[in-house]
C-alpha positions as CSV (number, residue, x, y, z in Angstrom):
1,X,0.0,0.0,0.0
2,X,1.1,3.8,-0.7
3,X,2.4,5.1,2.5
4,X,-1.0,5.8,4.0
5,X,-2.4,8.2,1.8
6,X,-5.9,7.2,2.9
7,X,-5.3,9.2,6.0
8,X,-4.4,12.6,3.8
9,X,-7.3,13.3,1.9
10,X,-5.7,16.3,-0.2
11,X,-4.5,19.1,0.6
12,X,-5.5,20.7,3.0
13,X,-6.2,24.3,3.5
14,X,-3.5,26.9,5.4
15,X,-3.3,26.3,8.8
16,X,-5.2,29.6,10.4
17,X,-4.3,32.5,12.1
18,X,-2.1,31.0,15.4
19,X,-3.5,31.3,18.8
20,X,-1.3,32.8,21.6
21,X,1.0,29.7,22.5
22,X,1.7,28.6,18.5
23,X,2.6,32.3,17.7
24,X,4.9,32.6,21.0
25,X,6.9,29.6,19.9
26,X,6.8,30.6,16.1
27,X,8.2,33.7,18.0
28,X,11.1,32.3,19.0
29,X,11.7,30.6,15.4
30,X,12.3,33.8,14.1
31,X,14.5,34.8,16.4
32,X,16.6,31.8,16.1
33,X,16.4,31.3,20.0
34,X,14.9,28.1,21.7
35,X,11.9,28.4,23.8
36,X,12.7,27.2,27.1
37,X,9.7,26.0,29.3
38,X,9.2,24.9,32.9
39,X,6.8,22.3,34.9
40,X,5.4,24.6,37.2
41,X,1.7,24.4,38.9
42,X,1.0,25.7,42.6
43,X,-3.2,25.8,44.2
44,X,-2.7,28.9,45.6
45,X,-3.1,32.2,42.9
46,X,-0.8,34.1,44.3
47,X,2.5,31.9,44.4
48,X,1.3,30.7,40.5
49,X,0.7,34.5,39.0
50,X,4.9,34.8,41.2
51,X,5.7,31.7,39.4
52,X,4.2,32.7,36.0
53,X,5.6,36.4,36.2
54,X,9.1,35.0,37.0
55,X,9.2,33.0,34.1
56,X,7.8,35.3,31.6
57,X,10.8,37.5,33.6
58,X,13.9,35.3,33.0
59,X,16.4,35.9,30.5
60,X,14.9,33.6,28.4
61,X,12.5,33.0,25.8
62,X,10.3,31.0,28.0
63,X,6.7,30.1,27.9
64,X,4.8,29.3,30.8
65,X,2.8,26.8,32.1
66,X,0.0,25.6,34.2
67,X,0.4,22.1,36.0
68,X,-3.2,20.4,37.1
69,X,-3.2,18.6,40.4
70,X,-3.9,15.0,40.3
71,X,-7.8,15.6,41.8
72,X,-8.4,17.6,38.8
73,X,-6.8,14.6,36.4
74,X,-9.3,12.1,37.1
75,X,-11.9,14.1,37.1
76,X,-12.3,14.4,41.4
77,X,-13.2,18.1,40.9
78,X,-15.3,18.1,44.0
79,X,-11.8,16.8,46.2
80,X,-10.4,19.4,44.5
81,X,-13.1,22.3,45.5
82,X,-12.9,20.6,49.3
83,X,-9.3,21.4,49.4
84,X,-9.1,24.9,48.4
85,X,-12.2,25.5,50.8
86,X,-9.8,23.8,53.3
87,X,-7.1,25.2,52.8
88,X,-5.6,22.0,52.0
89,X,-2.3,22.5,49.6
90,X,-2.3,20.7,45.9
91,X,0.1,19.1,44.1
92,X,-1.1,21.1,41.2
93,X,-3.2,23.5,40.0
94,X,-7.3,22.8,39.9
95,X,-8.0,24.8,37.2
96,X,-11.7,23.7,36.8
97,X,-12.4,24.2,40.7
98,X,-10.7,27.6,40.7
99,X,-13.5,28.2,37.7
100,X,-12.5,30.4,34.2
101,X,-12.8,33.8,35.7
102,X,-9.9,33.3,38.5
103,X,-8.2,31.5,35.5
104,X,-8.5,34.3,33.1
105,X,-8.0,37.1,35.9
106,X,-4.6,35.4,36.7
107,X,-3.3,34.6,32.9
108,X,-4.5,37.3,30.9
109,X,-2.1,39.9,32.3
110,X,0.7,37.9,31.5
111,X,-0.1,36.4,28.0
112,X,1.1,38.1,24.5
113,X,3.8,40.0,23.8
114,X,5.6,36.5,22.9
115,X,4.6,35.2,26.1
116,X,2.1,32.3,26.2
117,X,0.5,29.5,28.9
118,X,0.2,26.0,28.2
119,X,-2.1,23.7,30.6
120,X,-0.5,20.4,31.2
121,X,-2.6,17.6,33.3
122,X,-1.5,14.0,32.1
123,X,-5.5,12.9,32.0
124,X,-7.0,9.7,30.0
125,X,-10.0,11.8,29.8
126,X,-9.2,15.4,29.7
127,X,-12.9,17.1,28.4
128,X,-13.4,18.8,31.7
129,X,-9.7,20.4,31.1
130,X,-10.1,21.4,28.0
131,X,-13.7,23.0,28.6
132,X,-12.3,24.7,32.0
133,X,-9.3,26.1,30.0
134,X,-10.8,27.2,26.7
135,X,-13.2,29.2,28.8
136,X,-10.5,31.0,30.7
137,X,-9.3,32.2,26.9
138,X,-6.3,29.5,26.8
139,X,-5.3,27.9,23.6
140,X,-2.7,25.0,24.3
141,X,-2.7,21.8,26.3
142,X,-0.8,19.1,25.7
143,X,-0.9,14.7,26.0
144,X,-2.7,12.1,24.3
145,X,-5.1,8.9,23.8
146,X,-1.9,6.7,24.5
147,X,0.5,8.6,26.0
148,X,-1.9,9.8,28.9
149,X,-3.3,6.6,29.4
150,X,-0.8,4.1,29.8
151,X,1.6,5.5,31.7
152,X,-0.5,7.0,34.7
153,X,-3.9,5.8,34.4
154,X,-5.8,1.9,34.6
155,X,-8.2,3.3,31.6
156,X,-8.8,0.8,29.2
157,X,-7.0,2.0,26.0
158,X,-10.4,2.2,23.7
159,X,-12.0,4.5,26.2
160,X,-9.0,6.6,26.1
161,X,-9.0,6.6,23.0
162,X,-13.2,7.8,22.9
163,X,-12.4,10.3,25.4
164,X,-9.6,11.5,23.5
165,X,-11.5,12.1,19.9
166,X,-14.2,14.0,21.7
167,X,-11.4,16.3,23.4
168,X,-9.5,16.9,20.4
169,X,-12.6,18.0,18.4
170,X,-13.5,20.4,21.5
171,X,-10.1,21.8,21.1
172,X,-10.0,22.3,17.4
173,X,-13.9,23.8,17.6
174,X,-11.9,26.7,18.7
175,X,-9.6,28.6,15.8
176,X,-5.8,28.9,17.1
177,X,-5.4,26.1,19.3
178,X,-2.4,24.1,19.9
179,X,-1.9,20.3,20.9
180,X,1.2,18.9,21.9
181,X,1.7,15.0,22.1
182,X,3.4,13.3,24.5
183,X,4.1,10.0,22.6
184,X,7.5,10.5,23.0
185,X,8.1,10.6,26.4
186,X,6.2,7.0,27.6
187,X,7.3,6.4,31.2
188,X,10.4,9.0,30.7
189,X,12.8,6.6,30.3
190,X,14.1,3.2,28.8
191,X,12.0,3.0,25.8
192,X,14.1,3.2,22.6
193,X,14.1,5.8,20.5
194,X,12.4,4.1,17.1
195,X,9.0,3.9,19.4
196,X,9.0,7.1,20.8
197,X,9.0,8.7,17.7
198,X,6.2,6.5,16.1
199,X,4.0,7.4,19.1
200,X,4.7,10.6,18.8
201,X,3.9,11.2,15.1
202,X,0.5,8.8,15.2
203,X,-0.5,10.9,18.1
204,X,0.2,13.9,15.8
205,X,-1.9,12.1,12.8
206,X,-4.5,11.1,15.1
207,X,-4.6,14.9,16.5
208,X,-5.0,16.2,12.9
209,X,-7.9,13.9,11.8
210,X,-9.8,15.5,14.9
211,X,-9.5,18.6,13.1
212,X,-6.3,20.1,14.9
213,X,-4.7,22.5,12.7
214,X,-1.5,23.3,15.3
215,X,0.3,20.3,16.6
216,X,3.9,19.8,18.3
217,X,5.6,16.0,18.8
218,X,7.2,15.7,21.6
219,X,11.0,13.8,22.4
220,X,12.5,12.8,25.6
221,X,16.0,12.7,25.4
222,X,17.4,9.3,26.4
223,X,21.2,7.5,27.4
224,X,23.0,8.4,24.1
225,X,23.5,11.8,22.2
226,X,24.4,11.1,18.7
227,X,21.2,8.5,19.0
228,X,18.9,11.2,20.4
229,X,20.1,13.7,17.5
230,X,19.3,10.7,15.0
231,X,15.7,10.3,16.3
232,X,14.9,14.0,16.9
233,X,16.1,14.6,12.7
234,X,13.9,11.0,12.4
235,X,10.6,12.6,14.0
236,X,11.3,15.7,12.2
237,X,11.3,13.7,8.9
238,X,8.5,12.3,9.5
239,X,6.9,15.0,10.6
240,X,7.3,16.4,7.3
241,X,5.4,14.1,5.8
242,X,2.1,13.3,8.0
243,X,1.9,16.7,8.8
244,X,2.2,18.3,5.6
245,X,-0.4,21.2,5.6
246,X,-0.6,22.2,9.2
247,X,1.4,24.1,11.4
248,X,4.0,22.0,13.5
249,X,7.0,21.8,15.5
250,X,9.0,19.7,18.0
251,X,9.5,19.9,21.5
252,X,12.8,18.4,23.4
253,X,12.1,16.9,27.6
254,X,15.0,17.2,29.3
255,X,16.0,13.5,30.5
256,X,13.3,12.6,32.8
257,X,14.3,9.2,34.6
258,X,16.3,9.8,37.9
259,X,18.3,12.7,37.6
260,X,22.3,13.4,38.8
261,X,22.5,13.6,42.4
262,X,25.3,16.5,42.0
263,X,24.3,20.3,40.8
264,X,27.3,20.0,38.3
265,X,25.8,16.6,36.9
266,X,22.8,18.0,36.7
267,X,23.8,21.2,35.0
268,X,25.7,19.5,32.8
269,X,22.6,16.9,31.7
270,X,19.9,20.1,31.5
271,X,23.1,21.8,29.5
272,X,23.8,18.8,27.2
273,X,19.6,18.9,26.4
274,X,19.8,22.3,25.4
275,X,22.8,21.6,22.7
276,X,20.7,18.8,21.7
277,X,17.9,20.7,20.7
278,X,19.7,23.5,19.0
279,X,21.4,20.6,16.8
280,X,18.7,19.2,15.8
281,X,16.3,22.1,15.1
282,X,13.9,21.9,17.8
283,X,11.9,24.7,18.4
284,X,11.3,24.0,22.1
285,X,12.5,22.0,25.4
286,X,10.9,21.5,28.8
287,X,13.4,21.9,31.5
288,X,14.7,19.9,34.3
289,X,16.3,21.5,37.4
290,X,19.2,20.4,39.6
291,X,16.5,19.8,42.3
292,X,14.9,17.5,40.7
293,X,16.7,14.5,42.8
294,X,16.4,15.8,45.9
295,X,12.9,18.0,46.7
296,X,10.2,19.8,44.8
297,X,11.6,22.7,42.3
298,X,10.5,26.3,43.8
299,X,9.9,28.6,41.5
300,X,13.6,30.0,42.0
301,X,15.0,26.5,40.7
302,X,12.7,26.3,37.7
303,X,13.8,30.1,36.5
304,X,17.9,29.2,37.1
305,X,17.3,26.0,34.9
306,X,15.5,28.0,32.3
307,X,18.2,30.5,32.3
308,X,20.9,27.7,32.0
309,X,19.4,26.2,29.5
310,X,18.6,29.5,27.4
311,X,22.7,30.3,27.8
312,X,23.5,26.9,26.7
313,X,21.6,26.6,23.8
314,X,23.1,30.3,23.0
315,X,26.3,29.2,22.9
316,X,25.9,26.0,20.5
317,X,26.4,26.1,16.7
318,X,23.8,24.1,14.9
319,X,21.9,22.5,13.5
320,X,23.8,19.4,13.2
321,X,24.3,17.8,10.0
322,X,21.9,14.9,8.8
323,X,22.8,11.5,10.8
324,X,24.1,8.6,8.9
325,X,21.3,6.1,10.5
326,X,23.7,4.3,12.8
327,X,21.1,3.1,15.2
328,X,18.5,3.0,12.0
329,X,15.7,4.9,14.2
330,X,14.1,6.3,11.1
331,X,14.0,3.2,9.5
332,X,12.4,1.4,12.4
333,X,9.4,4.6,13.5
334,X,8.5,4.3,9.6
335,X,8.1,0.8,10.0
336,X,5.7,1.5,13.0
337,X,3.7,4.1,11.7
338,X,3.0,2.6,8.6
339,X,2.3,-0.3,10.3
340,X,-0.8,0.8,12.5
341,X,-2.0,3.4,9.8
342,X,-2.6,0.3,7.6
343,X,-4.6,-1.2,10.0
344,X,-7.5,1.5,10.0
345,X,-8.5,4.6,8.7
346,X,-8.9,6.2,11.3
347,X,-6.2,6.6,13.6
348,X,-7.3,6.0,17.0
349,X,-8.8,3.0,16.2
350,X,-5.9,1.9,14.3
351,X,-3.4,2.5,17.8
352,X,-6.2,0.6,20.0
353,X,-5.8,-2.6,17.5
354,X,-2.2,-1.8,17.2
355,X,-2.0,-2.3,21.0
356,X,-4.2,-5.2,20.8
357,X,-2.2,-7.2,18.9
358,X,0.9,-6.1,20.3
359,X,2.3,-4.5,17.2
360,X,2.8,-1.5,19.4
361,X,4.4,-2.5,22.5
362,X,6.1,-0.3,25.3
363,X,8.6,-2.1,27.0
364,X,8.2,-2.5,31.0
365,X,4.5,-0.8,31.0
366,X,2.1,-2.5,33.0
367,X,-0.7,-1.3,31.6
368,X,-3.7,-3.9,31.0
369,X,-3.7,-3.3,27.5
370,X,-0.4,-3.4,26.8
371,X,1.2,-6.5,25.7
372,X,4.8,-6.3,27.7
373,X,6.5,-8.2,25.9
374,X,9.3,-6.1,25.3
375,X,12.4,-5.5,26.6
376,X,14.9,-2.8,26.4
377,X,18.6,-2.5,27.3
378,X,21.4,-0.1,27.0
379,X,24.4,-1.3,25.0
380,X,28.7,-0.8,25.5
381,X,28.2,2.4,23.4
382,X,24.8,3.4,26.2
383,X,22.6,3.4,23.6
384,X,18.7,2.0,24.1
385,X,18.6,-1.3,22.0
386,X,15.7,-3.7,21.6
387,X,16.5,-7.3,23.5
388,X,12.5,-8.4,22.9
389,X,10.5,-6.7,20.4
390,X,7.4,-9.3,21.2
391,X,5.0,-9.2,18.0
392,X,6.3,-5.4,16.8
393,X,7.3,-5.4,13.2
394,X,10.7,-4.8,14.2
395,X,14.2,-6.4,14.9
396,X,15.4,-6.7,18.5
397,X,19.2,-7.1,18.9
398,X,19.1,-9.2,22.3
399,X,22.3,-8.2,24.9
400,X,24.9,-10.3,24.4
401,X,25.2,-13.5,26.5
402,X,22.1,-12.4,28.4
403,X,18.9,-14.5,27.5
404,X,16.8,-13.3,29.5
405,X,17.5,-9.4,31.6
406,X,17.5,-9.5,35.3
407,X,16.4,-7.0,37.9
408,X,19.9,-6.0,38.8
409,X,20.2,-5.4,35.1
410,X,17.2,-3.2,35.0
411,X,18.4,-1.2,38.5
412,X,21.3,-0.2,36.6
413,X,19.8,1.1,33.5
414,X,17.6,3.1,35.4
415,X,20.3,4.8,36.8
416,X,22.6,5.0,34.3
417,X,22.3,8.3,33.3
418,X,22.2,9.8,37.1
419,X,25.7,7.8,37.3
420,X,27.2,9.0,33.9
421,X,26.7,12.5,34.6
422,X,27.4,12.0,38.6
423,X,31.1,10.8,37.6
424,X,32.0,13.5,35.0
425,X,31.2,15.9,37.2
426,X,32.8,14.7,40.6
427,X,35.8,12.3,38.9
428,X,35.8,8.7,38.7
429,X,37.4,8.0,42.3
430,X,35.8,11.1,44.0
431,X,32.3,9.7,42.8
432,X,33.2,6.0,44.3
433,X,33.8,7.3,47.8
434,X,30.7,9.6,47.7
435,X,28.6,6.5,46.6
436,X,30.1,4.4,49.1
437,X,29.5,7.0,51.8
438,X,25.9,7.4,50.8
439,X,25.0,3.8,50.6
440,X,26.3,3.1,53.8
């Protein structure tokens, strides 16, 4: 079959006029500066407008953001009410309890000028979100039928899925709005790159057939630079061609599995993200701070990172040149998105048979409807390698001398990064004794 051209009937018209958060970014694109953003999202009004106003503040070209508690995510909007009547704090804010007007009142001072506010949530059902925040005159939000279901939610994927087409077609009813997937970040960590960026860009096709005309795919970065820089170029690629018509970019996560323990490693991980985005085009990142390991960010944290991150990527020549496929990541996403689109025409209930039958499969997710039958591992180089691919239409290349990977083997991936960036910051022996010390 022609590479799913019953999902792009034609082409389409030019994307319209972009709301506030599309033209904030597109901003930034012209200025040929990355847009640096933070996870930020406090209950109380007055420490979020101080969060919001510092970030809009740094020297940065930052975008804010709004971070829903977890009542709010499943829908526990009366919890939500109680607490703020009690005085009880959030881990979040409960942006349909505090209702649009406190919304607006506390946003609208703050947005334009090439300053915008995206509402982040991580909901499998996210219509009361959506509602609450278009009626506060907000026009970006972020997430996805798969990506915020299987990672924080026991949703069954096909209601997700439901939930998900009825949101996105709320969304689009509105002209300007943005979407950003987060198929590329499932559970943060160990998943290798080829999958990220299939999830990412079906997410993105599904998000268009809903009638989304502004979309961004999202990245996490991973264990291995010149493999993240091959799979950011990949996503872009492909991008290019499901995306054709519409307005689009990509957004870069800083690392989000367990972070260095040191400031230095730290730094030097939130500093490495930035380069990586400048060399491979990416129009946007969400930060990490050096707090991260240790407590919650305050609002002080959040603004150095943005600010480190802003200098770093200032200071980094790019874009990179086109990578030679050494890890083959756009050959293996392709494979995976043409895959699933052949299954269906329409997207989401392609991904919920995809899942089904375990042609989509995210390795060490528990989810119900997940298959689990892949495995990941990082390799001598510490690159993310398939060991298992299951029933995926792609090759694993199993560790060698290791049938089957053990839990020890798994403890050590997961930290793998924290320890990699630990040691070139403190020195080989220095980090041993610290370890040692620490454990004991």
């Amino acid at each position: 079959m022609e590479r799913s051209l019953q999902h792009r009937p034609g082409t389409p018209p030019a994307p319209p006029a972009p709301g506030t958060f599309a033209a904030a970014v597109a901003a930034g694109v012209r200025a040929g500066e990355l847009v640096v953003q933070p996870r930020m999202g406090f209950a109380d009004i007055p420490r979020m407008r101080e969060g919001l106003h510092a970030v809009k503040q740094a020297q940065a070209r930052t975008v804010g953001t709004l971070t829903i508690d977890s009542y709010t995510r499943v829908g526990d909007n009366e919890s939500a009410r109680q607490a703020l009547a009690d005085g009880t704090d959030l881990n979040g804010y409960p942006i349909v309890a505090h209702g649009p007007r406190t919304t607006r009142e506390l946003t609208r001072p703050l947005t334009g000028s090439g300053f915008a506010v995206q509402v982040r949530h991580g909901s499998a059902d996210p219509h009361h979100i959506i509602q609450a925040l278009l009626d506060a005159g907000l026009d970006a939000t972020e997430g996805g039928p798969v990506s915020y279901c299987l990672p924080y939610s026991r949703t069954p994927l096909d209601d997700s899925v439901e939930a998900w087409a009825r949101s996105c077609e709320l969304l689009a009813s509105r002209p300007g709005t943005h979407l950003e997937s987060f198929g590329g970040c499932m559970l943060g960590q160990l998943c290798p790159p080829g999958l990220l960026v299939a999830l990412s860009v079906l997410e993105g096709v599904f998000f268009r057939q809903r009638g989304l005309r502004s979309v961004s795919l999202s990245y996490a970065q991973q264990t291995h630079h010149a493999q993240d820089i091959e799979a950011l170029l990949a996503l872009r690629t492909l991008a290019g061609e499901y995306l054709d018509g519409i307005d689009w970019h990509v957004v870069l996560y800083t690392y989000m599995g367990v972070f260095p323990r040191t400031t230095e490693g730290a730094l030097g991980l939130l500093r490495d993200s930035a380069r990586l985005a400048v060399l491979t085009g990416t129009e946007r990142m969400i930060v990490k701070t050096p707090a991260e390991a240790h407590r919650i960010p305050t609002v002080q944290d959040n603004v150095r990172a943005l600010e480190e991150a802003a200098l770093a990527a200032a200071g980094c020549a790019g874009p990179a040149a086109p990578a030679d496929q050494e890890f083959g990541v756009l050959a293996e996403a392709r494979t995976l998105v043409e895959t699933v689109l052949e299954l269906h025409p329409d997207t989401g209930r392609a991904l919920a048979d995809a899942f089904r039958r375990g042609l989509l499969d995210v390795p060490y997710c528990l989810h119900a409807d997940n298959a689990n039958r892949s495995r990941s591992y990082i390799d001598a180089r510490g690159a993310l390698q398939w060991h298992s691919t299951g029933a995926m239409p792609i090759r694993a290349l199993p560790a060698p001398e290791r049938e089957r990977l053990r839990a020890d083997d798994l403890l050590g991936m997961l930290s793998y990064t924290q320890e990699s960036f630990d040691r070139a910051a403190l020195g080989e022996r220095r980090y041993a004794v610290e370890s040692t010390q620490a454990s004991s």
